[in-house]
PATOR-213550 format. One record per residue (C-alpha): chain; y, x, z negated; residue in one letter; residue number from 1. Coordinates in Angstrom, 1 decimal, decimal comma. Example, Ala and Ser with C-alpha at 12.3 -4.5 7.8 and 13.67 -1.06 7.14 Angstrom:
PATOR-213550
chaine = A	c2 = -4,5	c1 = 12,3	c3 = -7,8	residu = a	num = 1
chaine = A	c2 = -1,1	c1 = 13,7	c3 = -7,1	residu = s	num = 2
This chain:
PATOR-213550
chaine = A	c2 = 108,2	c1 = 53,9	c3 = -89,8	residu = x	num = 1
chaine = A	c2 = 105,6	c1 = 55,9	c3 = -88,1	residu = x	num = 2
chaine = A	c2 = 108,7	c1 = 56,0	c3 = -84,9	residu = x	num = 3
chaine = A	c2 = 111,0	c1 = 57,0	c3 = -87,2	residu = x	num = 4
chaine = A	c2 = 108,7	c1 = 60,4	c3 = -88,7	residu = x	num = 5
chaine = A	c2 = 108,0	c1 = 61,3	c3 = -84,9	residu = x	num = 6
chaine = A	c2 = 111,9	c1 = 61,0	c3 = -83,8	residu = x	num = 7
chaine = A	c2 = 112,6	c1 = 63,1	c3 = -86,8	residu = x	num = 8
chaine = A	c2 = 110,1	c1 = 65,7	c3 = -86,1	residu = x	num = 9
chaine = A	c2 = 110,9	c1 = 65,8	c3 = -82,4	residu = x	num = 10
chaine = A	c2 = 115,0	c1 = 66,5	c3 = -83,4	residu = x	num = 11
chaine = A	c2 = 114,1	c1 = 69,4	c3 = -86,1	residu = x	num = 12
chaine = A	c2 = 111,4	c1 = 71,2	c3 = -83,6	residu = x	num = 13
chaine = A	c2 = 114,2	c1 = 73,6	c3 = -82,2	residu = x	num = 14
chaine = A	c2 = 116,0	c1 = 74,5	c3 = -85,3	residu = x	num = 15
chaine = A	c2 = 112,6	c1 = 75,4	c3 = -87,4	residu = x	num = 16
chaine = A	c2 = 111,9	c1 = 79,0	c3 = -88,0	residu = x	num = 17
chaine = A	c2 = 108,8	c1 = 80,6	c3 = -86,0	residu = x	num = 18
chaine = A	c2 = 107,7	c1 = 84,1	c3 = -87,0	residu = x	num = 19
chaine = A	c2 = 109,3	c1 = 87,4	c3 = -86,2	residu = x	num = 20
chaine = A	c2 = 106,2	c1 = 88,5	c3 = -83,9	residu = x	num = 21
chaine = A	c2 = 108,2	c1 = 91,7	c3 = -83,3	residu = x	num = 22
chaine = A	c2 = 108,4	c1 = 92,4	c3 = -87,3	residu = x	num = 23
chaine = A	c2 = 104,5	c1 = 91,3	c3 = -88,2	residu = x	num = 24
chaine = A	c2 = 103,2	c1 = 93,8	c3 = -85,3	residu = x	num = 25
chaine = A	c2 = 105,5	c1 = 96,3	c3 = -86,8	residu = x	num = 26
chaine = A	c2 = 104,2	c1 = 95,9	c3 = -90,3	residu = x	num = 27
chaine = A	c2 = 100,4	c1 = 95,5	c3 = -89,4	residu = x	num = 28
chaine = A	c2 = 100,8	c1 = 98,9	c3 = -87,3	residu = x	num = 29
chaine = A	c2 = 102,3	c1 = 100,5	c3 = -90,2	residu = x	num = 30
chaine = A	c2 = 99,6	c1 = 99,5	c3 = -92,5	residu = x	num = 31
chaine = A	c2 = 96,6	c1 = 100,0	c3 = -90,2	residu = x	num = 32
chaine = A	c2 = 98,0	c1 = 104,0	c3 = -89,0	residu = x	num = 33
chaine = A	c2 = 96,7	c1 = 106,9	c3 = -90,6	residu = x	num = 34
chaine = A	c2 = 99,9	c1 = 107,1	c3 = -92,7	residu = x	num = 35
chaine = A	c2 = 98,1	c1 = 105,2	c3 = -94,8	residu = x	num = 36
chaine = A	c2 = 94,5	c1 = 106,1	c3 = -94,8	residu = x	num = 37
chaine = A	c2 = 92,9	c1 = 102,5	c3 = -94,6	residu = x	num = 38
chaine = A	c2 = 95,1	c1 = 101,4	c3 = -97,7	residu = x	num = 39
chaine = A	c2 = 92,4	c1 = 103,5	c3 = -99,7	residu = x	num = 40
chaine = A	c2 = 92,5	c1 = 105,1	c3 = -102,8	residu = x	num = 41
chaine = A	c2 = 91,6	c1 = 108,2	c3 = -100,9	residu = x	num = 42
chaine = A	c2 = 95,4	c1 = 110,6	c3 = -100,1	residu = x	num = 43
chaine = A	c2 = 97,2	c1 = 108,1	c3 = -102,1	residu = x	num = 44
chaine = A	c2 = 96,5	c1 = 105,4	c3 = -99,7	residu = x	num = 45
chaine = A	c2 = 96,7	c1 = 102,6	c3 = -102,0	residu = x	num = 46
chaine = A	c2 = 99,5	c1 = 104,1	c3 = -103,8	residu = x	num = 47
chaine = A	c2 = 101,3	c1 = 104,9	c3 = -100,0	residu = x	num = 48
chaine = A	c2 = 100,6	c1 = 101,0	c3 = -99,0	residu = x	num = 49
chaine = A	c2 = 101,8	c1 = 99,3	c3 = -102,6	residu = x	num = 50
chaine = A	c2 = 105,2	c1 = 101,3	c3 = -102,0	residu = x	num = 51
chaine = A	c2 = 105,7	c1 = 100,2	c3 = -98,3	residu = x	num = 52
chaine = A	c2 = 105,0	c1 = 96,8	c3 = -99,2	residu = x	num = 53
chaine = A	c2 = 107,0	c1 = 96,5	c3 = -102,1	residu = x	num = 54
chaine = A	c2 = 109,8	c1 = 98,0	c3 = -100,4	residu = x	num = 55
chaine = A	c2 = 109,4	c1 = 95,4	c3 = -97,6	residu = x	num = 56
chaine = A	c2 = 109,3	c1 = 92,6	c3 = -100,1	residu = x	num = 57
chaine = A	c2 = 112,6	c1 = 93,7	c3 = -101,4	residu = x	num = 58
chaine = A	c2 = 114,1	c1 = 94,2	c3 = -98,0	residu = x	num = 59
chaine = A	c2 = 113,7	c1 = 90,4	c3 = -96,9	residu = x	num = 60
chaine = A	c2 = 115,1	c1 = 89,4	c3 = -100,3	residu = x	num = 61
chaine = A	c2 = 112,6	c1 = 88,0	c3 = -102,5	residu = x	num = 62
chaine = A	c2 = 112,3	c1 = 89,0	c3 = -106,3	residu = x	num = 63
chaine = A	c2 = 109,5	c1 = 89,6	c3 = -108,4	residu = x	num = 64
chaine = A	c2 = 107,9	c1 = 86,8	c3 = -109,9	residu = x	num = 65
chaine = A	c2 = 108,1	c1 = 88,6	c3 = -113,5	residu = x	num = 66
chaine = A	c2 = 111,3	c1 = 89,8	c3 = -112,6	residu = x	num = 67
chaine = A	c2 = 110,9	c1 = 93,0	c3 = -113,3	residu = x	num = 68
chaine = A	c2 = 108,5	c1 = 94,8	c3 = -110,0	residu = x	num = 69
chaine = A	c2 = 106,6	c1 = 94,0	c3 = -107,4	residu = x	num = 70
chaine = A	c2 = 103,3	c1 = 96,2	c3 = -108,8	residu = x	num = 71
chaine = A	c2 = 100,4	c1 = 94,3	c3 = -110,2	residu = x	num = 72
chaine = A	c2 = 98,1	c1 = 96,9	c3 = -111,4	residu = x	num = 73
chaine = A	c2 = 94,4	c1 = 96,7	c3 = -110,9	residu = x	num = 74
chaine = A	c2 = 91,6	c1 = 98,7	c3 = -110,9	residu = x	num = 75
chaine = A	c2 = 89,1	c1 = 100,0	c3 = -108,4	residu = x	num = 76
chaine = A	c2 = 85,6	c1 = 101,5	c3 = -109,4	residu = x	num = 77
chaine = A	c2 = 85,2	c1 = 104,4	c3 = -107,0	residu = x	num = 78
chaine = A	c2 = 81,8	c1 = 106,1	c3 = -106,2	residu = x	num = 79
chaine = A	c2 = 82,4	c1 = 109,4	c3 = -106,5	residu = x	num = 80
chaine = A	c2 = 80,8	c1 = 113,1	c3 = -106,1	residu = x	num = 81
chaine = A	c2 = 82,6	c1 = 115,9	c3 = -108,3	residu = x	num = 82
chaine = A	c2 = 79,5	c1 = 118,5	c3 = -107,6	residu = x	num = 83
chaine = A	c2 = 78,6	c1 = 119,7	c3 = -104,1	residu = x	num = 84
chaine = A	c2 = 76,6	c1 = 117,0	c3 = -102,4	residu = x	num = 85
chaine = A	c2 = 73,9	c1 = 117,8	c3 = -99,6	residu = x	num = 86
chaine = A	c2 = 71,4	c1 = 115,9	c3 = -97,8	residu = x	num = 87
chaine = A	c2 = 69,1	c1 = 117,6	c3 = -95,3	residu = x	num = 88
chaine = A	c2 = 67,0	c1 = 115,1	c3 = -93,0	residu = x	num = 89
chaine = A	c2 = 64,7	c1 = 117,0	c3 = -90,7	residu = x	num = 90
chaine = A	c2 = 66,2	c1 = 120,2	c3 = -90,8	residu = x	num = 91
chaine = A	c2 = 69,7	c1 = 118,8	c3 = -90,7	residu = x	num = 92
chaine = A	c2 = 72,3	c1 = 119,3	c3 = -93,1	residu = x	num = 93
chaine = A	c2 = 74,6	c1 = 116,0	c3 = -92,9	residu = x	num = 94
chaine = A	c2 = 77,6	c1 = 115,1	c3 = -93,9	residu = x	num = 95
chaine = A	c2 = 78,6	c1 = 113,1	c3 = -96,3	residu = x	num = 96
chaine = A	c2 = 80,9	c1 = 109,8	c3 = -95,5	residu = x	num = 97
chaine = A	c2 = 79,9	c1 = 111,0	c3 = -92,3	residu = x	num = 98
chaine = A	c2 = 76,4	c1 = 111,4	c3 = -91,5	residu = x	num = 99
chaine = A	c2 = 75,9	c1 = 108,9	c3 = -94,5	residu = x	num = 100
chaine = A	c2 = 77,0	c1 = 107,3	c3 = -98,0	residu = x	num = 101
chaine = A	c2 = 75,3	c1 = 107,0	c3 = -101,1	residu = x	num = 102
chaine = A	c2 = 75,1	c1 = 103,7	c3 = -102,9	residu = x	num = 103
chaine = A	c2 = 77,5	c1 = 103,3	c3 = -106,1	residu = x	num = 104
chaine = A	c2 = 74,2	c1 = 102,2	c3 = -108,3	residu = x	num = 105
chaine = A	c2 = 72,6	c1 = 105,7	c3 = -106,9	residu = x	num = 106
chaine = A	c2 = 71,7	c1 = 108,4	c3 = -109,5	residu = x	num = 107
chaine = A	c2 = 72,1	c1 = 112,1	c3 = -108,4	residu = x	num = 108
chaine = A	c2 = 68,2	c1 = 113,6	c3 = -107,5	residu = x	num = 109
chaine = A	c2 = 66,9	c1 = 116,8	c3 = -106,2	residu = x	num = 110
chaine = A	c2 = 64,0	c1 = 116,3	c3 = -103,7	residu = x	num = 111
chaine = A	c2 = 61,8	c1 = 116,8	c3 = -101,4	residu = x	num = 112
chaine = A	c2 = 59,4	c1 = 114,2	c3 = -99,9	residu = x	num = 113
chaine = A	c2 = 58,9	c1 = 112,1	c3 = -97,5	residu = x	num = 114
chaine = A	c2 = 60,2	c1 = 108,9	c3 = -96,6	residu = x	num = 115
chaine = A	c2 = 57,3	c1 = 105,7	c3 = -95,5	residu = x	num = 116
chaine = A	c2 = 59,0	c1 = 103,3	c3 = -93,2	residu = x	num = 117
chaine = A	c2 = 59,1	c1 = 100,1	c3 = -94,7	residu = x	num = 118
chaine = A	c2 = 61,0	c1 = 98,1	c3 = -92,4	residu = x	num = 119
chaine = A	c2 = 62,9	c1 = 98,8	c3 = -89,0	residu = x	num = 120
chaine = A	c2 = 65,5	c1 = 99,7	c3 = -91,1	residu = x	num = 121
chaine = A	c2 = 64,8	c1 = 100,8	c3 = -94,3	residu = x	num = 122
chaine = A	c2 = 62,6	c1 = 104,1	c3 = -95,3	residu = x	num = 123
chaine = A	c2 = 61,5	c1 = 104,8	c3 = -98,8	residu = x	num = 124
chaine = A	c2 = 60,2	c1 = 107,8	c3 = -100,3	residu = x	num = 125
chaine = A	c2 = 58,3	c1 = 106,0	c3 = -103,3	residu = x	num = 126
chaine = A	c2 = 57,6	c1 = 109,6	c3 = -105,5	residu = x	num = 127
chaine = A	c2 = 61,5	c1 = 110,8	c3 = -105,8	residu = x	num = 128
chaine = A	c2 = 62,7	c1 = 106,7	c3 = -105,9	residu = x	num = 129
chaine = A	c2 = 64,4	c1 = 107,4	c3 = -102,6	residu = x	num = 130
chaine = A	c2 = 65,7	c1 = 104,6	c3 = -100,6	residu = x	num = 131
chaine = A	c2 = 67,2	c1 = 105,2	c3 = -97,0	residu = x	num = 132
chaine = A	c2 = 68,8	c1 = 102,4	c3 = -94,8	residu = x	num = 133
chaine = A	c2 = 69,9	c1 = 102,5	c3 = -91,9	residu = x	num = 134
chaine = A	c2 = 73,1	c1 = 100,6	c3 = -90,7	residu = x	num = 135
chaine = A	c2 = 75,3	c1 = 101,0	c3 = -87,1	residu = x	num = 136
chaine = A	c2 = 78,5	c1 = 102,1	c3 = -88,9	residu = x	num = 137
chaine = A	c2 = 79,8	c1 = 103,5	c3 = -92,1	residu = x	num = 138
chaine = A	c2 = 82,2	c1 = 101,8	c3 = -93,7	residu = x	num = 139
């Protein structure tokens, strides 16, 4: 039996589908370029990505499971800053999304003070509730 399985294996090998490797670089370069700025919700990036993909999926045949479209809707809470925003560290305006982010859980505060290292990466200005950590990359 087990011979059997193995001869049967070894005579479909070459007629089996592998991937399109040519397609799959295609699509993850599409996806990945600024076209579609990091499938955010920032310059209709999400909106951008959900198109190309939906118009792929339709391209290489297959139909929606409902029948009807390939969207799913979902939502996505965003952290965002309708007033200006500034932070000044030493002298040094910075900028936001640049420089640094704030925290979703963060509530809007005008301070001065002084921040008390509490770790090698963390500084805290206990008065104004002011937290500050440090991290390699913003994301």
């Amino acid at each position: 039996m087990k011979l059997h399985f193995v001869l049967l294996l070894l005579f479909n090998t070459p007629f089996s589908y592998a991937q399109d490797i040519s397609y799959n670089r295609r699509i993850v370069d599409t996806l990945t370029s600024r076209t579609f700025w990091g499938r955010g919700y920032t310059r209709n990036g999400m909106e951008n990505t959900a198109n190309f993909l939906a118009n792929e999926l339709k391209n290489i045949g297959l139909i929606p499971i409902n029948g009807k479209s390939y969207f799913q809707n979902f939502a996505v809470p965003a952290n965002t800053f309708p007033g200006k925003m500034e932070v000044t560290l030493n002298g040094k305006n910075l900028i936001p999304g640049v420089d640094f982010l704030v925290s979703a859980d963060s509530k809007g505060t005008k301070a001065n003070g002084t921040l008390e290292k509490q770790d090698s990466a963390t500084f805290i200005d206990r008065e104004n509730k002011i937290i500050v950590t440090l991290e390699k990359k913003l994301t």
